[in-house]
DOMIDREN-853693 format. One record per residue (C-alpha): x negated, z negated, y negated. Coordinates in steps of 0.001 Angstrom, whole numbers, padded with zeros to 6 digits, always signed. Layout:
# DOMIDREN-853693
XZY/...
This chain:
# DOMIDREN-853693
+070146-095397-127068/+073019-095641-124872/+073590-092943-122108/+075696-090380-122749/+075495-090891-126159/+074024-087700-127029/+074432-083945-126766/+072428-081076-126820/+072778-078511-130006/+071317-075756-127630/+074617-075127-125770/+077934-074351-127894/+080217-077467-128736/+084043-077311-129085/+084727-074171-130963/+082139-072034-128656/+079885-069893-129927/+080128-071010-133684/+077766-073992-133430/+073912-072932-134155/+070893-074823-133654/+071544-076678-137139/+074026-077106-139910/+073064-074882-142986/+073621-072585-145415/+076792-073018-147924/+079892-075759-146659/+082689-076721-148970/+084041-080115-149990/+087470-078863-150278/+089759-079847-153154/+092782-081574-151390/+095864-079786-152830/+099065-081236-154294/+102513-080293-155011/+104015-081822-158269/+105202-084689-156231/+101519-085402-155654/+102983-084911-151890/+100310-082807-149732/+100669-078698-150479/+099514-077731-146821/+100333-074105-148077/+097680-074229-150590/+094739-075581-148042/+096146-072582-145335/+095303-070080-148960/+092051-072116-149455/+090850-072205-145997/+091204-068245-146243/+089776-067702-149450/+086630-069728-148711/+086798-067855-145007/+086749-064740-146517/+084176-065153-149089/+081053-066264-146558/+080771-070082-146601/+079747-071288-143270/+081592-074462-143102/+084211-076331-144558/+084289-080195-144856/+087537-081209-145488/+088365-085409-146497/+085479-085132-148487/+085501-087114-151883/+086231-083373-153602/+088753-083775-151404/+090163-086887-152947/+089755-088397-149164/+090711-092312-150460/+094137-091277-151881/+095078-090079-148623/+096468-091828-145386/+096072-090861-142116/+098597-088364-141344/+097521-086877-144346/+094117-086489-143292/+095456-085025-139585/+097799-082566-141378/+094618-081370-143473/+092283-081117-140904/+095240-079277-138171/+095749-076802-140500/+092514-076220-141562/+091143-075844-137692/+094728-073492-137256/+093615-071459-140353/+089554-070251-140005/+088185-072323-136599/+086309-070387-134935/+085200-068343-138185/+083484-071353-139759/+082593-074609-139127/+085500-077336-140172/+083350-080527-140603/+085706-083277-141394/+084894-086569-143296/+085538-089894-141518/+084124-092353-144106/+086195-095723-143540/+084558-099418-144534/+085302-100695-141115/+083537-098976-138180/+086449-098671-135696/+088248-096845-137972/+085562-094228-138742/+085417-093600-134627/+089419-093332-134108/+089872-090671-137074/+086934-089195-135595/+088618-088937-132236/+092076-088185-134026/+089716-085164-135329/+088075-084114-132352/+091573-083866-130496/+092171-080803-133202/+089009-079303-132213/+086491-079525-134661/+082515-078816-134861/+081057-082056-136331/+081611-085311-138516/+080675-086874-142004/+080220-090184-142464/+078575-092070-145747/+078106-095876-146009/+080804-098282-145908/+081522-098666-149864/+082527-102551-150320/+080273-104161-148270/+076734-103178-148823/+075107-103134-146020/+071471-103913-145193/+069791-100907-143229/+069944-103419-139949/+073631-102867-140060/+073648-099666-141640/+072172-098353-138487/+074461-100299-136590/+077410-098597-138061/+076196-094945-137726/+075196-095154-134476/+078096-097194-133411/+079902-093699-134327/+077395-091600-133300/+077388-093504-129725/+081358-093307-129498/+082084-090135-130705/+078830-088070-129122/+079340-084643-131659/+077957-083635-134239/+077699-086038-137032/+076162-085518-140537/+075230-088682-142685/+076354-088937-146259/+074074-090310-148656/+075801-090702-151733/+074558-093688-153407/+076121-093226-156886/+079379-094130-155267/+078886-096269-152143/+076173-098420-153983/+073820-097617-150997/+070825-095049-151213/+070460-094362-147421/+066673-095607-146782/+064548-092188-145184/+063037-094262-142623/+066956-095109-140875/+067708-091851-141216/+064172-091126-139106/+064974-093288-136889/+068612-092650-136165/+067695-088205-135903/+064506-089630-133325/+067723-092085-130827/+070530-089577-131069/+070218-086233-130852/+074348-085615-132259/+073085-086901-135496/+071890-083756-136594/+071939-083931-140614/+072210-085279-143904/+074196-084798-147125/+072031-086128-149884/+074042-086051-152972/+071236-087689-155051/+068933-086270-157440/+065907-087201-156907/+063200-084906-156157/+060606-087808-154424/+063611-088755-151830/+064605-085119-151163/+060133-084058-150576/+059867-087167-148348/+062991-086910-146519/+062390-082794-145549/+058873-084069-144614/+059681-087008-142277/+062466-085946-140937/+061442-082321-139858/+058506-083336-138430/+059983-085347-135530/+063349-082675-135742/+062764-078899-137304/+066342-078670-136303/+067492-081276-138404/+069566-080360-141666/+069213-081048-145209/+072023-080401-147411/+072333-081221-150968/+075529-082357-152652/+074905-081226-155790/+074878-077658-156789/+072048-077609-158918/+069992-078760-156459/+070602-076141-153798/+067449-073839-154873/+065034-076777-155316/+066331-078247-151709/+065514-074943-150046/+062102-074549-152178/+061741-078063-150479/+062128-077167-147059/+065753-077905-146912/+068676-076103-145164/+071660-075347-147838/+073890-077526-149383/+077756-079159-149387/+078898-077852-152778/+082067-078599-154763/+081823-075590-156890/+081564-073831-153994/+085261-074542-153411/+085355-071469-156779/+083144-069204-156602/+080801-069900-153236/+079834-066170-153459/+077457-067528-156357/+076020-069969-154285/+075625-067544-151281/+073853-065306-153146/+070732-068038-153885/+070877-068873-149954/+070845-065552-148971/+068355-064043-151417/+066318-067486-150627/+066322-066782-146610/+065795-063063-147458/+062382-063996-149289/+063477-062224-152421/+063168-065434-154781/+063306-062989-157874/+067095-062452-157074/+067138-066292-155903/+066557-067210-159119/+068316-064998-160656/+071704-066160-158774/+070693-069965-159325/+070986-068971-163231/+074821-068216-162968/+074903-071349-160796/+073637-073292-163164/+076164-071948-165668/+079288-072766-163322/+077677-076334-162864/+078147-076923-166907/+081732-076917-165897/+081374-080690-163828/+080000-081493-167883/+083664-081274-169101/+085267-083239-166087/+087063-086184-166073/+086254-086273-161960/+085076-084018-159702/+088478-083132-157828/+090273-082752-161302/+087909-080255-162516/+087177-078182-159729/+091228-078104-159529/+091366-077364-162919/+088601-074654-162557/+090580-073105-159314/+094201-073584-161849/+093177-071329-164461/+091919-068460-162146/+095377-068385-160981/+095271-069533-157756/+097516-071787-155730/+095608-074966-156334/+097505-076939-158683/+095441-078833-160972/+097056-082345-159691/+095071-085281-158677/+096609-088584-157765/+096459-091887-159803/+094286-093789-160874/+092759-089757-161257/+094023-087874-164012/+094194-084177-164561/+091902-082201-167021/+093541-081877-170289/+094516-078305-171870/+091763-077890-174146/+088879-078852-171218/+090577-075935-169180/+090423-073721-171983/+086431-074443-171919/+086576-073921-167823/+088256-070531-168160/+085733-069279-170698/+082852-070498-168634/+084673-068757-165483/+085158-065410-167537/+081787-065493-168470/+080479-065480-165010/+083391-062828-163970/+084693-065495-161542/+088690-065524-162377/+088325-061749-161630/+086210-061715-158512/+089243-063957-157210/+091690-061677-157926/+090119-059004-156393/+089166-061568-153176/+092884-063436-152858/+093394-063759-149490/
């Protein structure tokens, strides 16, 4: 490990007094908004920022791949990430994603980032090369080494054609102490068990987040720490309401809560992509978010939002927005 290459998560970071021991709880991917030019609607992420804000998430992870973060270029992803930190930082944590194929360009948007003053960094696998975990490790702690905050890895294999082997990410929470978490957007219930197992027993105050929202009970009946949820970016009361009830011991509301979760998650079913249908799903509440996605993406046709808004009325969501609208 090279000197100065890590930090301690005992002292505040950046925005102060936000930062905690660990990452946890419930963090957004948030949708990236559009205009009908498909030009950047930086009035709709101020509204979303707020929204999410207002309704208890603890973090929001902007350039995420909710977030459509390929599409954009880099100004876009400065804009995004400016306004977010101008909107909520210092209410939650803004955890942007820096995912690039090429390693120097993962460490200057992380710098670009840390300029605005943000609490941590994502980073998954580069996605054209595959890399062998030698050079895997290589690249994360190339940026963990450069960039010395926070940084959460990104397992998301279904997309990056790399499952993120447990025994790197041992090894890389044991050599730097800013790596401090991981996004596993992968169901399977053998990697999650071994991964909360191995990795907490060399760092309790290491994270584990799942990406997928109908994971987030079984994660925390696993040992885990909350999860990075794109549903979240709708209705993240529902998914606060598992966490909460789950940290408050009271699993008979836990579960409870994780049944209307698992409801909202039969709206990813309908989807042509994640970002169009979590759009779509934030369109026909009546919010701000168009339901726009840039090409080769396509918006959710009429008839699949008409099947959204029913599951949404169902659940009492579009009205609990209304009632919340920043």
């Amino acid at each position: 490990m090279v000197e100065g290459s890590v930090i301690s998560l005992e002292k505040p970071l950046l925005m102060g007094s936000l930062l905690p021991t660990r990452f946890h709880g419930v963090i957004v991917p948030m949708v990236t908004p559009f205009r009908e030019d498909l030009s950047l609607d930086l009035d709709a992420v101020r509204w979303l920022a707020r929204f999410l804000a207002k309704n208890g998430i603890h973090g929001l992870f902007p350039i995420s791949t909710t977030g459509e973060f390929v599409h954009l270029n880099r100004d876009e992803m400065v804009a995004i990430v400016r306004t977010i930190v101008e909107e909520v930082g210092g209410k939650v944590w803004v955890i942007p994603g820096i995912t690039a194929n090429a390693t120097d360009q993962c460490i200057e948007l992380g710098k670009a980032f840390m300029d605005l003053g943000i609490d941590g960094v994502i980073a998954a696998p580069p996605y054209y090369f595959k890399l062998p975990p030698k050079l895997l490790k290589k690249h994360f702690a190339s940026i963990a080494e450069k960039l010395g905050i926070p940084m959460i890895i990104y397992n998301v294999p279904s997309l990056t054609g790399v499952n993120v082997p447990i025994e790197l990410v041992v090894e890389l929470a044991k050599e730097f102490s800013n790596v401090v978490g991981i996004k596993v957007t992968f169901d399977s219930f053998t990697y999650l068990r071994r991964l909360v197992k191995e990795v907490k027993s060399i760092r309790k105050d290491f994270a584990v987040l799942t990406g997928l929202d109908d994971m987030l009970l079984p994660t925390l009946e696993l040992g885990g720490d909350g999860g990075i949820m794109g549903l979240a970016n709708v209705a993240p009361w529902i998914h606060r309401e598992v966490y909460d009830a789950w940290i408050e011991k009271d699993t008979r509301r836990a579960y409870e809560a994780y049944q209307k979760l698992l409801k909202l998650v039969e709206i990813y079913d309908l989807g042509r992509s994640f970002p169009s249908i979590v759009k779509a799903a934030l369109h026909v509440c009546g919010t701000p978010i168009k339901p726009l996605v840039r090409p080769p993406l396509e918006p959710e046709p009429i008839e699949t939002m008409e099947r959204v808004k029913k599951i949404l009325e169902e659940l009492g969501v579009c009205e609990k927005i209304r009632s919340s609208n920043p």
